[in-house]
N, C-alpha and C positions, 0 to 999 in steps of 0.2 A: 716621741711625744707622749704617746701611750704611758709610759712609764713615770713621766714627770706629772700625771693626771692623777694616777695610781698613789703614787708616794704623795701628793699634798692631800688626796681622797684619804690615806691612812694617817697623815700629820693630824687632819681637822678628825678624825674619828679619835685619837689617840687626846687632843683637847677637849675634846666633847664628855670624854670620859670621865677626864681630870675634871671636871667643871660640873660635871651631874656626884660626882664624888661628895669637891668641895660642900656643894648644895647640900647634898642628903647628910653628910657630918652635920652641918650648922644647922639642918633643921633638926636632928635627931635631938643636940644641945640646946637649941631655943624650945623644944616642944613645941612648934609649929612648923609650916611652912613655910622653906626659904627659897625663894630663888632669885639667883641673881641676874640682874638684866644683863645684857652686852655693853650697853652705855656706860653702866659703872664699871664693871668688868675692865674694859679697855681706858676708864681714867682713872682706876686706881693703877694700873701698869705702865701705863704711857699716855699721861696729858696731854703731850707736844705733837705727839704724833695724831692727836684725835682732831685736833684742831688744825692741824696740817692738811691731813683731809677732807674737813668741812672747808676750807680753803681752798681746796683743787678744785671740788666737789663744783661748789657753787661758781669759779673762777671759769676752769673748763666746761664744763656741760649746762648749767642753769643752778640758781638757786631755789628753784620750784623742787629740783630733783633731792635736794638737801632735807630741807622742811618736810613736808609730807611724805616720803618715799624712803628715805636712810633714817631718817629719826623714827620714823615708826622700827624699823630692825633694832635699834639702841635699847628700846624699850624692851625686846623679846629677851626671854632667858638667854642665858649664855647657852647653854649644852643643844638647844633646841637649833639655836643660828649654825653652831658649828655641826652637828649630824646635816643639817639643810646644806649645808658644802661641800662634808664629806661623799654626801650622794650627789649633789653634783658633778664635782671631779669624779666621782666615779662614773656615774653617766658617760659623762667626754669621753674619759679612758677605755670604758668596757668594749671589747670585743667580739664579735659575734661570729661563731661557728658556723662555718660554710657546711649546707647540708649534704653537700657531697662527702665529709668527710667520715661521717658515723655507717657509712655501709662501704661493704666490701663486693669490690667489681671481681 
């Protein structure tokens, strides 16, 4: 389980990069600041699937949890959402060093 933590902690770190990339190109080119939300982010690449979502969302858990609580994440850059996952799958996965082991009996 550890490992499947690890490996989606390095997918989202490995998008995050891609995505703070994309960003610093297109601002280098516009001469300004760009950053792209996750909300467009995810409907320029899959419409069906965002709305699929907001469909679960509100169907299983509440539509409170939709509106104020997910919509606010759509709004935040991309690169910022995916390091906040990367380090959480990495949290879950991380493993901690029994202090027995760094000294010798």
């Amino acid at each position: 389980m550890r490992f499947l933590f690890r490996f989606l902690s390095m997918v989202c770190l490995v998008l995050a990069v891609i995505a703070g990339t994309v960003d610093s190109i297109q601002s280098v080119s516009a001469s300004d600041v760009v950053l792209t939300s996750f909300g467009s982010a995810w409907l320029d690449l899959s419409p069906v699937t965002l709305m699929y979502v907001e469909e679960m969302v509100e169907h299983y858990l509440h539509p409170w949890a939709w509106n104020p609580a997910l919509s606010w994440v759509l709004f935040q850059p991309t690169f910022v959402v995916f390091l906040v996952l990367a380090l959480a799958f990495w949290m879950v996965g991380y493993r901690r060093e029994n202090a027995d082991e760094g000294f010798a009996v």
